[in-house]
FISE-383174 format. One line per field, with one value per residue (C-alpha): x, y, z. Coordinates in Angstrom, 2 decimals. Layout:
BEGIN
x = X,...
y = Y,...
z = Z,...
***
This chain:
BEGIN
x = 94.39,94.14,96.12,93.92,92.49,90.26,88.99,87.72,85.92,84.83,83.34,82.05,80.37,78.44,77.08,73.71,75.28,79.08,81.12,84.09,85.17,84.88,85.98,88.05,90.00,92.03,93.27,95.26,96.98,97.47,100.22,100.92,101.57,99.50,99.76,97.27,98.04,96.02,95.55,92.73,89.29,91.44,88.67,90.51,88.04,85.45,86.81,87.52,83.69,82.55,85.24,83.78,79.76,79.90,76.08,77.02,77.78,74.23,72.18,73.23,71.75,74.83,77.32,77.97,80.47,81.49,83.89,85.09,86.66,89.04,87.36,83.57,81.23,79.87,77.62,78.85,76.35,77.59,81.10,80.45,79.95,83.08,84.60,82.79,84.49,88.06,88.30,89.71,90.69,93.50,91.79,93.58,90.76,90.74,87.84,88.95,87.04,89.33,87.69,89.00,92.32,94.56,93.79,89.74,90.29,92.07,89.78,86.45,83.55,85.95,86.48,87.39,85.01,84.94,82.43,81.07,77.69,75.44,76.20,75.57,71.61,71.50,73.05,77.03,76.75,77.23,80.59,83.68,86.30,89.71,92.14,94.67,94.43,93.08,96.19,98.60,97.03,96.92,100.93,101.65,99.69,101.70,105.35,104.91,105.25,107.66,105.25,106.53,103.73,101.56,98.76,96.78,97.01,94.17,93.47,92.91,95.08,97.67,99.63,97.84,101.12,100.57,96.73,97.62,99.75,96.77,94.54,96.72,97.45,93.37,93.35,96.89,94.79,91.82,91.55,90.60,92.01,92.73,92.56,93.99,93.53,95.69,94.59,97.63,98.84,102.64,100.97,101.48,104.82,108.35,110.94,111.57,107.86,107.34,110.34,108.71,105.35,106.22,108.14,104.92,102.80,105.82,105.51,101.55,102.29,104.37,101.97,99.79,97.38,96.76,97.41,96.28,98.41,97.14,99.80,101.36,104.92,106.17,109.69,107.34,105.63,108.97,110.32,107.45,104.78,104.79,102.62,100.97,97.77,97.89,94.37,93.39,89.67,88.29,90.13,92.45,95.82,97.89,98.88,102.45,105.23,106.65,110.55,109.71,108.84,110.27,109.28,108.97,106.86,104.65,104.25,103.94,101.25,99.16,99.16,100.21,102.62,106.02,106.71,109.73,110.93,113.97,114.86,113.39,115.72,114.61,117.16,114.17,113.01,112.92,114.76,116.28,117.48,114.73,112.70,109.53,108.81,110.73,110.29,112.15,111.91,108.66,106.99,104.11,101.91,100.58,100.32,103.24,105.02,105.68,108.39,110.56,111.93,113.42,114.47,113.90,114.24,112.31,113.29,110.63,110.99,112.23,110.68,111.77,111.51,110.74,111.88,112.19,110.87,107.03,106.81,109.90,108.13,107.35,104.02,104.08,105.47,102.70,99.97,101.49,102.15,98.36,96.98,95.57,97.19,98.59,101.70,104.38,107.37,107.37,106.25,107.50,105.25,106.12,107.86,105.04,104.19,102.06,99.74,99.55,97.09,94.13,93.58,91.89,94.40,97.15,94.68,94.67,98.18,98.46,99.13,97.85,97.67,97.25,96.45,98.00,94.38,92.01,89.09,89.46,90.89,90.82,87.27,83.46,82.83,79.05,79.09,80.20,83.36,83.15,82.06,84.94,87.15,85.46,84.34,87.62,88.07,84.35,84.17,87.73,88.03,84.58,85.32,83.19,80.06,78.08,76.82,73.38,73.30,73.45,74.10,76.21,75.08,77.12,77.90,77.43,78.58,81.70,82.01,81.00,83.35,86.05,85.78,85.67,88.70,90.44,89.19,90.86,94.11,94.48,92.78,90.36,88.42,84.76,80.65,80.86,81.90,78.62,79.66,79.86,83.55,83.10,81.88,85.52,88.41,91.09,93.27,90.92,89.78,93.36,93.47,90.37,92.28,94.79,92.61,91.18,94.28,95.32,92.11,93.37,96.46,98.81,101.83,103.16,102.13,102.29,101.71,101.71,101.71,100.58,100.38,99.26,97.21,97.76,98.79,102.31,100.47,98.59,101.80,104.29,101.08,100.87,104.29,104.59,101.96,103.50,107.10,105.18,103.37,106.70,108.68,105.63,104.20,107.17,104.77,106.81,106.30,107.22,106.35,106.27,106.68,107.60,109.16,112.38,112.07,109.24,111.51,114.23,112.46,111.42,113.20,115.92,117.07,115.72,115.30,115.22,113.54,114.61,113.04,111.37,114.61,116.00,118.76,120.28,119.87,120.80,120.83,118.44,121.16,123.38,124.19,121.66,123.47,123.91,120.05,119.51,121.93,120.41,116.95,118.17,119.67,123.13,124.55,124.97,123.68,126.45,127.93,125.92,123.80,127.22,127.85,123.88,122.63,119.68,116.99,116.62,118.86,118.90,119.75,120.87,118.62,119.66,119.34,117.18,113.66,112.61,109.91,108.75,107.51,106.16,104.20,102.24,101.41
y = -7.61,-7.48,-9.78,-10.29,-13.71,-13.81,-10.74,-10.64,-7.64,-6.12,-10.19,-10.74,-13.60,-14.23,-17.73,-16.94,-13.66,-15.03,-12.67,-14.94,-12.84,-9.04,-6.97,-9.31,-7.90,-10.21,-10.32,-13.21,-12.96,-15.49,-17.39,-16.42,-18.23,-16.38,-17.96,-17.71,-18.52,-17.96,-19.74,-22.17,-20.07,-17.55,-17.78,-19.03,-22.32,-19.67,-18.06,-21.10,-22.26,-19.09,-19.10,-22.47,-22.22,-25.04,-25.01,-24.50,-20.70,-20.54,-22.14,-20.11,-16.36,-16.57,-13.64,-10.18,-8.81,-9.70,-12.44,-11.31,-13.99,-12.16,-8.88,-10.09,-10.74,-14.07,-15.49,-18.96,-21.88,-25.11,-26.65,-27.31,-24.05,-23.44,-26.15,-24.59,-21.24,-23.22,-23.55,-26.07,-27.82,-29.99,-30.69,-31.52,-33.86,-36.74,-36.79,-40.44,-43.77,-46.75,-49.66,-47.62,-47.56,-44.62,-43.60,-44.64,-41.98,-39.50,-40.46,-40.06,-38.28,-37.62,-41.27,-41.90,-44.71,-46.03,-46.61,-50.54,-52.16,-51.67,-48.11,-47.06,-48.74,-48.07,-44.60,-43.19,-45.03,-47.98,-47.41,-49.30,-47.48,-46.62,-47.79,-47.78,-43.86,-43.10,-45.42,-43.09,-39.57,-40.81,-41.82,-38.71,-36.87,-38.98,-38.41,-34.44,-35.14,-38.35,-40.38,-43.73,-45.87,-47.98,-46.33,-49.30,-49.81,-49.80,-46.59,-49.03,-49.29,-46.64,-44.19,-41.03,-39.44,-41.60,-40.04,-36.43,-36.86,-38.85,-36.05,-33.39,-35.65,-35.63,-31.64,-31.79,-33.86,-32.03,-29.26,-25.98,-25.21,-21.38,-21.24,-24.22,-24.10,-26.13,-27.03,-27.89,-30.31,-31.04,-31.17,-35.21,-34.86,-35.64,-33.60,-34.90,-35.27,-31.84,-30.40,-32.43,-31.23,-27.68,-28.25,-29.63,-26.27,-23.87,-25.65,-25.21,-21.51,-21.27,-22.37,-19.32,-21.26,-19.05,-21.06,-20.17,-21.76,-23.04,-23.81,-23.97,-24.55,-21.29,-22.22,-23.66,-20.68,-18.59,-20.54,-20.58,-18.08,-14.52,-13.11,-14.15,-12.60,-13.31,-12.99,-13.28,-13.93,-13.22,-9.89,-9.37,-8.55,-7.66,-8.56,-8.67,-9.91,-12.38,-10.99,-8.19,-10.21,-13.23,-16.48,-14.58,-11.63,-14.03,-16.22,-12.86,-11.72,-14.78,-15.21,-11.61,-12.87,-14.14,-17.67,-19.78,-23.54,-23.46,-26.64,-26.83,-28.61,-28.89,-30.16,-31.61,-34.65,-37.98,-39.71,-43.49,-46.16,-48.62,-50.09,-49.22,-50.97,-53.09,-54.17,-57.63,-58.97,-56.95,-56.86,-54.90,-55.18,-51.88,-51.07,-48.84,-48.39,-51.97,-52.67,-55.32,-57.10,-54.41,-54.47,-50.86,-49.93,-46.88,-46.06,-44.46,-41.17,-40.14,-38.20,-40.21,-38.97,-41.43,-40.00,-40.69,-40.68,-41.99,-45.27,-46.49,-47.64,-45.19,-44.95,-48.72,-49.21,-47.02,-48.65,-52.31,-52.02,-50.69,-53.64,-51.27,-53.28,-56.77,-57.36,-60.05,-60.51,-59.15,-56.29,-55.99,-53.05,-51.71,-55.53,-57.60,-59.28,-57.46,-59.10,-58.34,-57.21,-56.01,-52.66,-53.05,-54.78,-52.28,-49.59,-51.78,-52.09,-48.04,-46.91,-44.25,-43.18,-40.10,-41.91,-39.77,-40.47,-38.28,-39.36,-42.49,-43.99,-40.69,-39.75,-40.32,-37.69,-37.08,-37.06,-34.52,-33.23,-34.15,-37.59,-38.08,-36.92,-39.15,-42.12,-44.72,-43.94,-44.86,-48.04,-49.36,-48.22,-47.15,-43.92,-40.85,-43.52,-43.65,-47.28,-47.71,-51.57,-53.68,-51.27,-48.38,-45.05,-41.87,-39.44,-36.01,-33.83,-35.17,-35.92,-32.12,-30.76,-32.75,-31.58,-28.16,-28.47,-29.74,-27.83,-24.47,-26.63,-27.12,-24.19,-26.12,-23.73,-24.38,-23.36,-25.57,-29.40,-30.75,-29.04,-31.92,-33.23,-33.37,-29.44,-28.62,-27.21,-29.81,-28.52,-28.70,-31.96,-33.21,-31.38,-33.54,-36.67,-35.42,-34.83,-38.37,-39.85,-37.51,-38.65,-42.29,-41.10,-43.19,-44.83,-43.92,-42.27,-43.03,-39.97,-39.84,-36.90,-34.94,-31.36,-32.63,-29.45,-27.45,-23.71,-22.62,-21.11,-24.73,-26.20,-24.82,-25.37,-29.10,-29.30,-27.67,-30.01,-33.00,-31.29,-30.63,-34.17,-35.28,-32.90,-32.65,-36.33,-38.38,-39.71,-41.08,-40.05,-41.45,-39.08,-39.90,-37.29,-36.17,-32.63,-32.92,-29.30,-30.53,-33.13,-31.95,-29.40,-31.64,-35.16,-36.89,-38.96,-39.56,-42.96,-42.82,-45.70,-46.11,-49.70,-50.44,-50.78,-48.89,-46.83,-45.15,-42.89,-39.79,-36.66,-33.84,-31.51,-33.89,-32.04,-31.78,-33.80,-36.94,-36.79,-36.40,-39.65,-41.88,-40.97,-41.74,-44.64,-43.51,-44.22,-47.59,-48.06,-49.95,-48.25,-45.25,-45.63,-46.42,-43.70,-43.01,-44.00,-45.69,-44.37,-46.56,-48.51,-50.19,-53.87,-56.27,-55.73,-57.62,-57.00,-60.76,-60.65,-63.60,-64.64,-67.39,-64.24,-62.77,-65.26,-64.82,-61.59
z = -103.96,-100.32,-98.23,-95.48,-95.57,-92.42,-90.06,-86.65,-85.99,-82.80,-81.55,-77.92,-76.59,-73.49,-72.08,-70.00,-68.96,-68.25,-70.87,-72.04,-75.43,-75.06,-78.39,-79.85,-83.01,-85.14,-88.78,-90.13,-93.26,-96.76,-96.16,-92.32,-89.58,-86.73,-82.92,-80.66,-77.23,-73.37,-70.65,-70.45,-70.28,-71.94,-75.04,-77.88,-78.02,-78.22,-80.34,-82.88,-82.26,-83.87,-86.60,-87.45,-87.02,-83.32,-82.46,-79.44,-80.26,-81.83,-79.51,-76.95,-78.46,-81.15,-80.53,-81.49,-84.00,-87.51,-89.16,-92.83,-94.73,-97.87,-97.24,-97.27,-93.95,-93.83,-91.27,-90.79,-89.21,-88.95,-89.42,-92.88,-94.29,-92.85,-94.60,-97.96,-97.02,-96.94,-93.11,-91.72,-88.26,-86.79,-83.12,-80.12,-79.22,-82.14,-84.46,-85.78,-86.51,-84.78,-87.00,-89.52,-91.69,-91.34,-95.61,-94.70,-92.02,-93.97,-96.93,-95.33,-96.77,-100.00,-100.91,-104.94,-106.27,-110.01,-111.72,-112.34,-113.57,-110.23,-110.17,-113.71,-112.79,-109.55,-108.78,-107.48,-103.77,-105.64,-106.84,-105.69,-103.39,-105.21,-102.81,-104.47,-105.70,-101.93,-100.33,-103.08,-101.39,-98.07,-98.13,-99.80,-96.55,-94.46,-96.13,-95.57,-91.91,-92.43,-90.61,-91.69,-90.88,-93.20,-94.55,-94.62,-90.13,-88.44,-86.21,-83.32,-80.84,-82.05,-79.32,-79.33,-80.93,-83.89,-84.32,-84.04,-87.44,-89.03,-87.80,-89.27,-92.75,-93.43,-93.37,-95.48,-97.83,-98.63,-101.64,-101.58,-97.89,-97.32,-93.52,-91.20,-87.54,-85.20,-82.00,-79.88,-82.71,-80.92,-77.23,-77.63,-79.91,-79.02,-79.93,-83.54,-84.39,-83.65,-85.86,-88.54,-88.20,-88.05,-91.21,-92.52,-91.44,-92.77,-96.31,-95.91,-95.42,-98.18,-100.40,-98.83,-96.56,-93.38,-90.11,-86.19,-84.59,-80.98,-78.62,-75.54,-76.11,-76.19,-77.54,-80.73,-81.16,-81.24,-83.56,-86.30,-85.68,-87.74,-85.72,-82.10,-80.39,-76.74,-74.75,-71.18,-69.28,-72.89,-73.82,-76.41,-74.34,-77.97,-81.66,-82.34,-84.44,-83.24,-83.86,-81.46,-78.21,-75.91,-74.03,-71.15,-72.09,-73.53,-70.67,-68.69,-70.44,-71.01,-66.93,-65.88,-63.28,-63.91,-64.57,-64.11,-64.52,-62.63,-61.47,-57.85,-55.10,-51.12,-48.27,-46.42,-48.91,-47.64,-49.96,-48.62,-50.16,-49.73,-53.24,-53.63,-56.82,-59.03,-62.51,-63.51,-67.30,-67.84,-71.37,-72.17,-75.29,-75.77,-79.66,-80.72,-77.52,-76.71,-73.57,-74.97,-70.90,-68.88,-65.04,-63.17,-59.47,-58.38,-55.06,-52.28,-51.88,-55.23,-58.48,-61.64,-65.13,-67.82,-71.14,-74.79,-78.41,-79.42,-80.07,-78.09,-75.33,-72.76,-72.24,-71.95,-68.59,-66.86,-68.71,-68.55,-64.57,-64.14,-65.89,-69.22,-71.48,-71.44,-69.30,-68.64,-66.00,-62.47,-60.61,-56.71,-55.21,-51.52,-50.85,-52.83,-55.75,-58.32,-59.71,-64.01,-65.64,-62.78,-62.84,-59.53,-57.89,-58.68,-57.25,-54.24,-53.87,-53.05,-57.02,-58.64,-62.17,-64.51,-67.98,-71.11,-72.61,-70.61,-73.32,-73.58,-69.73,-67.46,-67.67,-67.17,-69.46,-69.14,-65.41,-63.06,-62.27,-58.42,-59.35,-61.71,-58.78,-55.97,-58.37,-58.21,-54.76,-54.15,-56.12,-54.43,-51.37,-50.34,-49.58,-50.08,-48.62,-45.89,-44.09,-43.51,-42.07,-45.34,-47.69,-48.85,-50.57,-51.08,-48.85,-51.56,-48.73,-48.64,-52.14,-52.83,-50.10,-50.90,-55.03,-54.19,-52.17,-55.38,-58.18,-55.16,-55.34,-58.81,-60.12,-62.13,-64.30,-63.89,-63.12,-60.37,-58.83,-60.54,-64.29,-66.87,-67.29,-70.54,-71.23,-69.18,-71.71,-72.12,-69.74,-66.80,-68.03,-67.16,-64.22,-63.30,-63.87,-61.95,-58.85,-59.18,-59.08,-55.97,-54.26,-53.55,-51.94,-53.39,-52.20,-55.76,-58.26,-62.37,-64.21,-68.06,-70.11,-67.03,-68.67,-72.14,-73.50,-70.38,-70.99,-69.54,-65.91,-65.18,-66.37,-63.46,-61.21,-61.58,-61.80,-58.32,-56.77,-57.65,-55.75,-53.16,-52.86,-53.20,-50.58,-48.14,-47.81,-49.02,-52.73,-54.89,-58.13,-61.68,-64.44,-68.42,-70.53,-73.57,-72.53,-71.82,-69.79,-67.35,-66.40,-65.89,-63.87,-60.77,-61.30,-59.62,-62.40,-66.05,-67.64,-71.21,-73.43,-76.60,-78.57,-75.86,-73.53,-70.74,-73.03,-70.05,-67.43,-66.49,-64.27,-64.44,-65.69,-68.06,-71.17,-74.48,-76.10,-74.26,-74.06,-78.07,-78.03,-75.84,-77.33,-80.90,-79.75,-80.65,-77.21,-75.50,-72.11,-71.00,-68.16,-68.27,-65.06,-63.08,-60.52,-59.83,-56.23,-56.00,-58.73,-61.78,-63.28,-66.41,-66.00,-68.75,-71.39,-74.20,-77.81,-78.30,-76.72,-74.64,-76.80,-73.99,-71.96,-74.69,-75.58,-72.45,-72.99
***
């Protein structure tokens, strides 16, 4: 019997006579672990959308070439022939129901019912849900990542961390898989999330499920992938193991120029001592990454690194000082009072902010990508507009200049400024966000997650810009994120939040270690900060919340 689950043979594509996939060969093997890795418009979403039937493939004149699936061709449709043929898909974009419980959302479409009186007259729709056998498979799901959260939580509301392993549990769950793609499933992960999902996928591919593995993270790949198939601009670049290559070459030969993430450092900065926002007491309520009274000082001039596991807090303090989720305590912005919880307002102040959720905050998805750029700056500073006496309409040169000028700067892959945000790959979307943020010129900006789904190239990119915003106008930046690498790569100092408290912070270049510790919580803050100038600092937080604050939240 031949090992070759899946086979690729000789498939190009074309949209209205752009060629994105050009002779693409590919075989993935029973029980291998197969990455597959390019820069955005590389082709691998094309790719996957003929692997699993997208109309969008077949509306579009279909392509040319064969897919074999255990040695015979099939002509796959629709997304749930694949499904019949064993195929299935962790996506990077969430395909989840947020009324919904986490085992109704694993659960759906192969719910367990029993049988009772109406449905023995009336027909099988009638039968009542099994909860209890679907709450048993869902935990089970769950435990194969040790994802300790209750089955029965609502989806709602839940850090985007959280719905990656819920996505990935309802494709563990289902029968009958041979093939599992996964779509940049750690590209919201911490550290120790992502160790325990790819000791989920290993024990999937030792029960001889194939994987394609979709990533970014390089070092991931490395350490789990058989096999990796690099393209580039829709051509197949090479196949090979794994064992035989590097990081480097990799990264090399997705982007054909060299790549580094040396730590950048510049003489000319202009770094002082002077506050530029300051956080006293301040509680956020944002579902599974609460911040539980902390006191930060972020000083102007500086790039700050917030750090730390999922659902310890981090993503809070962005969201909670931009008004996206209730907020308590005090926030002193460029020597004034904050006012919590208006979005507006903290727009107003001179703050700008890259949401981790590009979907669901970061943007207007079925309007244009030079409107998402121009759109915030339009509706709060009426910018981008021209005045006609009493009224106000937009100025679409300048909004159309201006976008162009971005999507050169951050190499945003596109048809052009007026394609549909929502039609862009996920890394441009962000790139989009990014630009919209950028447009306000901020005072300071919040970035979260900045390079979420972004391929290694786009990655240094961004990363560059924001050193440059930084070294060139003086922005002061404070960046969330969840690899340690990125920022450690551009930040003065790293503040790492561990149960929603400031654990401790520490330089750029402070040993492994002492990171892991402070992360885990297995170091004390006390003291730790001492020695630092200026930067944050974590400030009495005590082990007791003040539930009088909290209570206003």
């Amino acid at each position: 019997m031949s090992n070759s689950l899946l086979s690729i043979k000789n498939v190009s594509k074309d949209f209205y006579g752009n060629q994105v996939l050009k002779d693409i060969n590919m075989e993935i093997r029973r029980g291998e672990i197969h990455a597959l890795v390019g820069e955005n418009g590389a082709g691998k979403s094309t790719l996957m959308n003929i692997l699993f039937g997208m109309p969008v493939i077949h509306t579009t004149g279909g392509f040319q070439g064969s897919v074999e699936i255990e040695g015979q061709e099939v002509n796959i449709m629709t997304p749930h022939q694949a499904m019949g043929y064993g195929i299935g898909m962790v996506h990077q974009e969430f395909m989840l129901i947020p009324g919904f419980t986490i085992t109704e959302n694993i659960k759906i479409n192969r719910e367990i019912t029993t049988p009772n009186i109406a449905s023995r007259i009336f027909g099988k729709q009638y039968e009542n849900l099994d909860f209890v056998k679907m709450n048993r498979d869902a935990r089970a799901a769950l435990d194969k990542m040790d994802m300790g959260i209750e089955e029965y939580t609502l989806v709602a509301g839940l850090p985007v961390g959280h719905m990656q392993f819920i996505e990935i549990a309802r494709e563990i769950d289902k029968t009958g898989i041979k093939l599992l793609v996964f779509d940049e499933p750690t590209a919201v992960l911490t550290e120790s999330e992502t160790e325990n999902l790819l000791r989920a996928v290993k024990k999937l591919a030792a029960l001889g499920i194939g994987i394609i593995f979709i990533s970014h993270r390089l070092n991931e790949i490395m350490q789990i992938a058989d096999r990796i198939t690099i393209l580039r601009d829709g051509e197949l670049v090479v196949t090979k193991d794994v064992k035989d290559t590097n990081t480097l070459e990799i990264a090399q030969l997705m982007v054909g120029r060299k790549i580094s993430f040396e730590r950048k450092t510049s003489s000319g900065r202009r770094k002082n001592d002077e506050t530029i926002l300051s956080l006293k007491n301040f509680f956020v309520k944002m579902p599974g990454e609460e911040v539980k009274g902390i006191d930060l000082e972020i000083k102007k001039g500086e790039i700050i690194g917030i750090g730390g596991l999922a659902g310890q807090g981090k993503l809070g303090i962005a969201n909670g000082i931009m008004g996206i989720y209730p907020a308590a305590g005090e926030v002193i912005f460029d020597g004034q009072k904050l006012e919590l919880n208006n979005a507006k307002g903290a727009i107003e102040a001179g703050l700008g902010f890259v949401s981790e959720d590009r979907k669901g905050i970061g943007l207007l998805l079925d309007s244009s990508i030079e409107m998402n750029i121009a759109f915030t700056s339009m509706q709060i500073k009426n910018e981008f507009l021209h005045k006609l006496l009493f009224a106000r309409i937009q100025n679409s040169g300048k909004i159309r200049s201006h976008a162009k000028k971005m999507i050169k700067d951050l190499d945003i892959r596109c048809t052009s400024p007026t394609q549909r945000a929502g039609s862009l790959s996920g890394g441009n979307q962000q790139k989009v966000c990014v630009a919209r943020a950028l447009t306000q010129n901020p005072k300071l900006l919040l970035v979260s997650e900045p390079t979420r789904g972004i391929d290694v190239g786009a990655k240094k990119l961004v990363l560059d810009l924001m050193h440059k915003l930084n070294e060139e106008q003086g922005m002061t930046i404070v960046m969330t994120s969840s690899e340690l690498a990125e920022l450690r790569s551009i930040c003065d100092k790293i503040v790492i939040i561990c149960d929603g408290k400031v654990e401790g912070v520490l330089p750029p270049d402070a040993p492994d270690q002492e990171f892991g510790l402070m992360m885990s919580g297995s170091r004390k803050n006390s003291g730790n900060s001492a020695g630092f100038d200026g930067g944050l600092a974590a400030i009495g937080t005590k082990e007791k919340q003040d539930k009088e604050v909290m209570s206003d939240v």
